[in-house]
C-alpha positions in Angstrom: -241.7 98.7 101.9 -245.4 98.0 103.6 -247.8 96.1 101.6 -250.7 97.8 103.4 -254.5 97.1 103.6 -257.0 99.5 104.2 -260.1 98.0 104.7 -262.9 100.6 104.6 -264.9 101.7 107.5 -266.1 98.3 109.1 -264.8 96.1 106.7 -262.6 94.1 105.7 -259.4 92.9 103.2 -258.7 89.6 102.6 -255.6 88.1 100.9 -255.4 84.8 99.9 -251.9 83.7 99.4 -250.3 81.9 96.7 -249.0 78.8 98.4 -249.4 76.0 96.4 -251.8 73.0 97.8 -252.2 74.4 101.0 -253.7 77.7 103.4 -252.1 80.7 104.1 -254.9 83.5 104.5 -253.9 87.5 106.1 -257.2 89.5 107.1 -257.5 93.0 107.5 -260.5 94.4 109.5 -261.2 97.8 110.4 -260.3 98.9 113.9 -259.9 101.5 116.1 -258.7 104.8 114.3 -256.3 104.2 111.6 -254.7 100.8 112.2 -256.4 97.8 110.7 -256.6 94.4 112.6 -254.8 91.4 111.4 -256.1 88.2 111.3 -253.5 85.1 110.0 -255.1 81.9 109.1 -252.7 78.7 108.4 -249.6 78.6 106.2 -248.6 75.6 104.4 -248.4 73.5 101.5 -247.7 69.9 100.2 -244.2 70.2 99.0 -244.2 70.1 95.4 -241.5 71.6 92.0 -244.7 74.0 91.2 -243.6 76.1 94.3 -241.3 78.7 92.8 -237.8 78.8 94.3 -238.9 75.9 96.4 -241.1 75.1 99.9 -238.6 77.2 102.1 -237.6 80.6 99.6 -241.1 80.8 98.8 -242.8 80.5 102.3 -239.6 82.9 103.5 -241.1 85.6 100.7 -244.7 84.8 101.9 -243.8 86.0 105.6 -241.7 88.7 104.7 -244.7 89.6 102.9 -246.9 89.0 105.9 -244.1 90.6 108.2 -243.8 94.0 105.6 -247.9 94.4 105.8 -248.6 93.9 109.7 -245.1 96.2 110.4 -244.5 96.5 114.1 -248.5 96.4 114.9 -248.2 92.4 114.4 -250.8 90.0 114.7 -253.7 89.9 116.6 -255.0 86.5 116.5 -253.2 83.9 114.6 -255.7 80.8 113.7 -254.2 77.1 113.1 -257.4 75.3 111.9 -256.0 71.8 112.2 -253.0 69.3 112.4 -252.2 69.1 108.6 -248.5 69.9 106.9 -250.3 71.8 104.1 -251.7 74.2 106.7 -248.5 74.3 108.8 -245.3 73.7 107.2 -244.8 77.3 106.1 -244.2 78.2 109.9 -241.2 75.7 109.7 -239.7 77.1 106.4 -240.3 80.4 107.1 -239.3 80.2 110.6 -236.5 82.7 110.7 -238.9 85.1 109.6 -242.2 84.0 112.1 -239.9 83.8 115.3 -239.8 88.1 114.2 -243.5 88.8 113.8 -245.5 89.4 116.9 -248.3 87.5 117.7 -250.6 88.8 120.2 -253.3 85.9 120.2 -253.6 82.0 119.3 -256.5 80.3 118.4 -256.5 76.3 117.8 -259.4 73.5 117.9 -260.3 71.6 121.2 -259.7 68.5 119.7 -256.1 69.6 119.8 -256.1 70.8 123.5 -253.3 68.3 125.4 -255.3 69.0 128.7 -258.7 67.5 126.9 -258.8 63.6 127.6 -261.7 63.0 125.0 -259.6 64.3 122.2 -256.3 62.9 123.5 -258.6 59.7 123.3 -259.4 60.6 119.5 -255.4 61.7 118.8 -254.6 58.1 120.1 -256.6 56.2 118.1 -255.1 58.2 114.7 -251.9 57.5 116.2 -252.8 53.8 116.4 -254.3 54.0 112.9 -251.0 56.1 111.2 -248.6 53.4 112.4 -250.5 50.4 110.9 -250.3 51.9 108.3 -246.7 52.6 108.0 -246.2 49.2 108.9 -248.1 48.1 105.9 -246.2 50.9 103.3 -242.7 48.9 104.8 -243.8 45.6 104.3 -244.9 46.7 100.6 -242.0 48.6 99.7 -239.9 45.6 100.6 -242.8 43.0 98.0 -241.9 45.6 95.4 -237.8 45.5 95.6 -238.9 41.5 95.1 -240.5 42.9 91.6 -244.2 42.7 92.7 -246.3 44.9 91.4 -249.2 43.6 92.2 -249.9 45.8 94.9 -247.9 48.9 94.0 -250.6 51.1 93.5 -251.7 50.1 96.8 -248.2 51.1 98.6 -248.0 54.5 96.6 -251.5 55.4 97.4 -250.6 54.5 101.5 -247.2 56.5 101.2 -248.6 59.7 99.5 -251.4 59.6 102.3 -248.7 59.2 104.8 -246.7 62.0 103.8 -249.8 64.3 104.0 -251.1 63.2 107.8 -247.8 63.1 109.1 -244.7 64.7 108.6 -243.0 66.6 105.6 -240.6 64.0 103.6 -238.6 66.5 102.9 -237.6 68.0 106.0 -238.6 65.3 108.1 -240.8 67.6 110.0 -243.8 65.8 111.8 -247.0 68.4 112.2 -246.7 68.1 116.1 -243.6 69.7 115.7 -245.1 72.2 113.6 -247.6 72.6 115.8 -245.2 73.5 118.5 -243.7 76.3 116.6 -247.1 78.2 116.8 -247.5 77.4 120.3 -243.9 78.8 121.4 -245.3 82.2 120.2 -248.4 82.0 122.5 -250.1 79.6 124.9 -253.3 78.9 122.3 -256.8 79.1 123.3 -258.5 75.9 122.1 -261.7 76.6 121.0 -265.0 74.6 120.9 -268.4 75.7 118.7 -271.1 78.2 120.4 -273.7 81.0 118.9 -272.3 83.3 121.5 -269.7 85.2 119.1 -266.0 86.4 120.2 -264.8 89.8 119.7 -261.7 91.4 119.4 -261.4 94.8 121.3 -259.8 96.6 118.6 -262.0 95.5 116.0 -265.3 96.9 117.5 -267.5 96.2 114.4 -266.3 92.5 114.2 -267.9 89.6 115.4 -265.9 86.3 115.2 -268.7 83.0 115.4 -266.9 79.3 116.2 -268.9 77.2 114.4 -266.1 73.9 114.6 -265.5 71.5 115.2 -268.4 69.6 116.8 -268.4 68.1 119.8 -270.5 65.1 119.7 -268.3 62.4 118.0 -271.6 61.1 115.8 -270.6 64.6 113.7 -266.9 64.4 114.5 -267.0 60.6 112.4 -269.3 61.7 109.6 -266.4 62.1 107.0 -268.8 61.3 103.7 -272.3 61.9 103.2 -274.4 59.8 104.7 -275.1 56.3 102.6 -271.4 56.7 102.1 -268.8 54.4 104.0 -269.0 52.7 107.1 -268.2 54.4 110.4 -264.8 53.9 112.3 -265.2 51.5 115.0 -263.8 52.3 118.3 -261.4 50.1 120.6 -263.9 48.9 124.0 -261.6 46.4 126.0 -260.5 43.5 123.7 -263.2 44.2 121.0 -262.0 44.1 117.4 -261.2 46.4 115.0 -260.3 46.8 112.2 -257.2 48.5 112.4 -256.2 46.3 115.4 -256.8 43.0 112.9 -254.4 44.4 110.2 -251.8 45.1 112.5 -252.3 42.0 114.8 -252.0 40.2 111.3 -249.0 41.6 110.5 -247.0 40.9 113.7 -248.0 37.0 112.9 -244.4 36.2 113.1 -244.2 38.2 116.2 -246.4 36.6 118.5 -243.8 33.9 120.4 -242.6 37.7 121.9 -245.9 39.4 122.3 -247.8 40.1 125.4 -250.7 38.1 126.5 -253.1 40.9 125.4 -251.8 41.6 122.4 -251.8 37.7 121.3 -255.7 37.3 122.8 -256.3 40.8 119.8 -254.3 38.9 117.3 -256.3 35.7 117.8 -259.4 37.4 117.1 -258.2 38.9 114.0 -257.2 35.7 112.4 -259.5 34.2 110.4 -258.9 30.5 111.1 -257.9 28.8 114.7 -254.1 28.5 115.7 -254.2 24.6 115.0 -255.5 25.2 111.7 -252.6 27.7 110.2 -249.9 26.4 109.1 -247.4 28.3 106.2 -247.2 26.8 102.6 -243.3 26.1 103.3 -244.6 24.1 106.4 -247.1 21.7 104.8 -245.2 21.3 101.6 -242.5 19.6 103.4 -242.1 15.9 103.0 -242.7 14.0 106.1 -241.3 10.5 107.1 -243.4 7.7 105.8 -245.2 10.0 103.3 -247.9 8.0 101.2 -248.2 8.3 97.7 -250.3 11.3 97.7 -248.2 13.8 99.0 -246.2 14.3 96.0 -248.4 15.7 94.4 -249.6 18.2 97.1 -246.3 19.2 96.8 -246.4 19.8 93.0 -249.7 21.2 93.5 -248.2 23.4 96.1 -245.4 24.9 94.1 -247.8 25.1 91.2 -250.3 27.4 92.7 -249.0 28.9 96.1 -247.6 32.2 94.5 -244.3 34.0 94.6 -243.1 32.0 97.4 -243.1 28.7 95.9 -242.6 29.6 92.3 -242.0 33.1 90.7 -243.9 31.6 87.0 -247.4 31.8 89.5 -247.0 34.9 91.4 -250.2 36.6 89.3 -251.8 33.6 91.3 -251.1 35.0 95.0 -253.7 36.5 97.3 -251.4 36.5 100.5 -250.7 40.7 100.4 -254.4 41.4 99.2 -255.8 42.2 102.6 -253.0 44.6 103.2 -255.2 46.6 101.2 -257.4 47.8 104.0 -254.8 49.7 104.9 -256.1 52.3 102.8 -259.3 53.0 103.1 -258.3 53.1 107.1 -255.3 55.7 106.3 -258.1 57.4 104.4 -260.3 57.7 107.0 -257.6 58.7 109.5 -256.9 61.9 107.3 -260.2 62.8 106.8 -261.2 62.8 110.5 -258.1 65.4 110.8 -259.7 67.4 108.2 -263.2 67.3 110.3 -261.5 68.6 113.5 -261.0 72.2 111.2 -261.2 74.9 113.3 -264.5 76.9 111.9 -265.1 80.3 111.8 -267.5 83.3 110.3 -266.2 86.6 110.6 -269.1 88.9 110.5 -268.7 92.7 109.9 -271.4 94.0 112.1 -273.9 92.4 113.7 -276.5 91.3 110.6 -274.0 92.2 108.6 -271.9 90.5 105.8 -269.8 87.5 106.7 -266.4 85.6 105.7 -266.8 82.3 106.0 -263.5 80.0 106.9 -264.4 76.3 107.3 -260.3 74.7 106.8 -260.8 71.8 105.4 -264.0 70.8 107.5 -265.7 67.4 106.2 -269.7 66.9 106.2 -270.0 66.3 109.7 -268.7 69.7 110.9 -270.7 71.6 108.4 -274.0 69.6 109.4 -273.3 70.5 113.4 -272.8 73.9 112.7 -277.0 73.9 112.5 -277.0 72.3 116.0 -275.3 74.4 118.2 -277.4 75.5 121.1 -275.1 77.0 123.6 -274.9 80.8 124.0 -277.0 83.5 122.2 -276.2 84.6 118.5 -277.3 84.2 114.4 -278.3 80.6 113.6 -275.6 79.1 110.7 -278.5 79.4 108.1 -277.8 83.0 109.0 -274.4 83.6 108.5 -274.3 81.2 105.6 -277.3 83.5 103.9 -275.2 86.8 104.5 -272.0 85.0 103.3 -270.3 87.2 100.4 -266.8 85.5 100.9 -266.2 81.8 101.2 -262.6 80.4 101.3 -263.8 77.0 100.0 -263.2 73.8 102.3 -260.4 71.2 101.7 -259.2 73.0 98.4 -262.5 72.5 96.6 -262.9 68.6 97.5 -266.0 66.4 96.7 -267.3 66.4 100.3 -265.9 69.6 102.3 -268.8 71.8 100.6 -271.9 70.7 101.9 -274.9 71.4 99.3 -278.6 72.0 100.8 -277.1 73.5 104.1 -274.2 74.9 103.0 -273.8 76.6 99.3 -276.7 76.5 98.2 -278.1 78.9 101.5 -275.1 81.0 101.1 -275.3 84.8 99.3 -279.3 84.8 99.2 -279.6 88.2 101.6 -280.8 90.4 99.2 -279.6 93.9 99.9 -276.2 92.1 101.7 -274.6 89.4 99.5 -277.3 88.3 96.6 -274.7 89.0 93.6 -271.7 89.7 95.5 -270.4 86.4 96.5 -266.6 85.4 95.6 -265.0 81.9 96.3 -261.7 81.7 96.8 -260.1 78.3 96.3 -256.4 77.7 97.3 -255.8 74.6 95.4 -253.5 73.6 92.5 -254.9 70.7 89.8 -251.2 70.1 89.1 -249.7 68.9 92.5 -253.1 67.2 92.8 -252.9 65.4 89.4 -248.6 64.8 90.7 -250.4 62.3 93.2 -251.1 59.8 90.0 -250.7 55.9 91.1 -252.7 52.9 89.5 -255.4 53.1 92.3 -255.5 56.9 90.8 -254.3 57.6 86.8 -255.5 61.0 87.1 -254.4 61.6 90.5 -256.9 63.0 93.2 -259.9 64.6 91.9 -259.6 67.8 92.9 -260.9 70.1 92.6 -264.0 68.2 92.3 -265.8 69.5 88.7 -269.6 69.3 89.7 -268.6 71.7 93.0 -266.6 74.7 90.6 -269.4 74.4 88.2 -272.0 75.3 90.8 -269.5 77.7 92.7 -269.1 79.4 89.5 -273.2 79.9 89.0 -273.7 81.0 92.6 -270.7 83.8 92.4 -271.6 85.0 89.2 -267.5 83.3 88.0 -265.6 84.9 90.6 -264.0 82.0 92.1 -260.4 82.2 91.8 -257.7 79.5 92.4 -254.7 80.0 93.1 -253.4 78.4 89.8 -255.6 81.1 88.3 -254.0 84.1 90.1 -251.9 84.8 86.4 -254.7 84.9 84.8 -256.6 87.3 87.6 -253.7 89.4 87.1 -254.4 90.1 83.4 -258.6 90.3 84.2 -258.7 92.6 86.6 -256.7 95.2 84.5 -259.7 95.2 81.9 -263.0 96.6 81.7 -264.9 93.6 80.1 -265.2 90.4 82.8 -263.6 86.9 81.6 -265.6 84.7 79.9 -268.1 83.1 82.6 -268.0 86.2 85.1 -271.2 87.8 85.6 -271.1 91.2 83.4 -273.5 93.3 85.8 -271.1 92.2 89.2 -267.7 92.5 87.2 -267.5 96.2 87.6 -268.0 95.9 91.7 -265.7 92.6 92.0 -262.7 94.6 89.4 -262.3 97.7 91.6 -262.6 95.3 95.2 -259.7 92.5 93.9 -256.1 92.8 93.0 -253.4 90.5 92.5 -249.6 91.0 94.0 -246.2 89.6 92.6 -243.2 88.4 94.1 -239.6 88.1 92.3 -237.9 84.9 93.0 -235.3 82.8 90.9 -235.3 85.6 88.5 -238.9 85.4 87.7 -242.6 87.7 88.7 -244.7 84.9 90.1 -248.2 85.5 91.8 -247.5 85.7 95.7 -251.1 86.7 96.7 -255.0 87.5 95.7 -256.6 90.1 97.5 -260.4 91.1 97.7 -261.7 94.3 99.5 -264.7 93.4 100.9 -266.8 96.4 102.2 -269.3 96.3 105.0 -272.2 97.4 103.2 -271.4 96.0 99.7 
């Protein structure tokens, strides 16, 4: 049976499906004649219980969904906004089902073009970071079998970051991979931010702006806002950094086998000269004609020189602490990911009302969206003023939703958006609070309270999450709004926003929100 959507003349329908912790977004714009326009944006989730019937059942009933709605018309531009499993891995567990939906058009960011050397530069150096960091998960998972647990927050935190930039644990899937499942439908174009907008001939009405990601790596590195953490410093020749110093650290008991390079990078990460290391086994060893005194190094040694002298002391040991910085570097890694999101507006008309799609774009993308210069078209203050839809960034995270040039400018066009402004956040504060560890009781703040509070004022309460979409259900079917929504704008948001259900393991579950949005609200 179709699921259809009928966006009115010059609109446009947008359904936000249920996925979990992750994207999965099917547009409807008005085209030519009778036959809308589909636009698909990501599909994935982290794996988690929550997802009914499972990752792969569920993702399966998502594109047959998708498949059931588009019918033989297919796709007309599917959109990968970046190299994340929660925005990928429903193409590998729905695959069956994608390999039989046509896809006419591929977009994907420049930073992900194979033919671009400055982003192959960038990919590199994540590359670089991701397997220190492994390398610092093993050598903790092997302190904890020892019964360590002095620094088993530490490894949890570095595995559950692991799992997120890199590959799917459960199927073993890494997100290049996944990538190449979009790109065996269609060569992508990889696109870079301009004002000029792109157009889609069978969408006449529709104007499609890039605003991400930025170009100029200044933006590309600006993760957190500024007075936040330090930049990433970049590898020039045998300069040091600090991913190169944890791993050159690491490989201490390598270096009889390393290369002359690699030993010259080690050197420089130590803290002390070669002559002046030596390992606690080494100098608490008796020598021949010992003096009186070094007894009692030895005693002092074994009293105070942690786990690997004497178990009683281990609380005493300092010798894993700078694994640490691990962390915060595995951190930064997956936030630089997140600021490569593809960006878009869709605008319905020129001067007309706009959709706005950041992924999971971090400060500096948002703040370079003001600073494009190329081409001819709206300024971001623009788009951001007539914005009436905003599928919020990086599942409602602390520092994806920029404030003065970003919500706060958005929905303020009187006769376009002012009052008609609806959020929707696919996130779920139960796989985020599953991510618990003793660097994080609560698990990862998100979504971040301060940002829903204000998102809530600014839409008038219609900001639905996808943990919500039960509750939706039940709202929408009555005339008075929810506690929170906005009485005068209820009326206009109820007969725009429905919710669909799917039946899986014997049980209705929400499978999708969807909001008409019209082009002259």
């Amino acid at each position: 049976m179709r699921e259809e959507m009928k966006p009115t003349k010059g609109g446009a329908v947008v359904r936000m499906y249920c996925a979990g912790f992750g994207d999965c977004f099917l547009l409807a714009f008005a085209g030519n004649g009778d036959k809308p326009v589909y636009v698909w944006i990501d599909c994935g989730a982290l794996p988690h219980p929550s997802i009914p019937g499972g990752a792969k059942t569920w993702f399966t009933e998502i594109a047959e969904s998708i498949k059931r709605t588009v019918g033989d018309q297919g796709i007309r531009l599917l959109v990968v906004t970046h190299k994340h499993s929660d925005h990928l891995s429903g193409f590998h567990d729905a695959r069956d089902v994608f390999e039989g939906i046509n896809v006419r058009e591929v977009w994907m960011p420049w930073t992900d073009d194979p033919k671009d050397k400055k982003a192959m530069a960038m990919a590199a150096h994540e590359r670089d970071i991701l397997r220190v960091a492994r390398k610092a998960a093993d050598r903790l998972s092997k302190v904890q079998q020892l019964d360590d647990l002095h620094m088993t927050g530490v490894m949890a935190g570095l595995q559950s970051l692991l799992q997120f930039s890199e590959s799917l644990a459960a199927v073993g899937v890494s997100t290049e991979s996944l990538q190449e499942i979009v790109r065996s439908k269609r060569p992508p174009q990889y696109l870079k931010p301009s004002l000029t907008p792109r157009t889609l001939d069978e969408a006449p009405s529709l104007r499609i702006h890039v605003l991400g990601p930025p170009e100029d790596a200044k933006f590309l590195k600006q993760m957190d806002p500024s007075g936040g953490s330090k930049r990433e410093v970049y590898l020039s020749g045998l300069e040091l950094n600090n991913t190169l110093a944890l791993e050159a650290a690491m490989a201490l008991d390598d270096l009889a086998s390393a290369t002359e390079e690699n030993r010259e990078v080690a050197e420089l990460a130590f803290p002390f000269a070669s002559e002046l290391r030596k390992t606690v086994e080494k100098i608490s060893e008796p020598e021949s004609g010992e003096d009186s005194r070094l007894p009692r190094l030895h005693r002092l040694l074994k009293t105070f020189a942690g786990h690997t002298m004497d178990p009683r002391s281990r609380w005493r040991n300092i010798d894993l602490d700078w694994l640490r910085s691990a962390v915060p570097m595995a951190i930064k890694a997956d936030k630089f990911r997140n600021n490569t999101s593809l960006a878009l507006a869709f605008e319905l008309g020129e001067g007309g009302p706009v959709l706005l799609f950041p992924g999971d774009a971090q400060v500096g993308n948002w703040l370079s969206w003001h600073t494009r210069q190329n081409g001819t078209g709206p300024a971001a203050e623009d788009l951001l003023n007539r914005t009436v839809l905003y599928k919020t960034g990086h599942h409602g995270s602390e520092n994806a939703t920029l404030k003065d040039l970003g919500l706060e400018v958005m929905a303020q066009h009187s006769s376009i958006s002012r009052g008609k402004l609806v959020a929707l956040v696919p996130t779920n504060r139960e796989v985020a609070k599953s991510k618990a560890s003793k660097r994080d009781p609560d698990g990862w703040d998100i979504p971040w309270g301060a940002l829903m509070r204000r998102l809530k004022e600014l839409a008038g309460g219609r900001v639905i999450r996808i943990d919500d979409a039960a509750e939706w259900a039940n709202w929408v079917r009555q005339p008075e709004p929810p506690a929170g929504v906005d009485p005068e704008g209820w009326k206009w948001f109820r007969m725009r926003s429905r919710v669909g259900f799917a039946k899986v393991a014997g049980k209705d579950s929400p499978l999708y929100v969807e909001v008409d949005v019209p082009q002259r609200p």
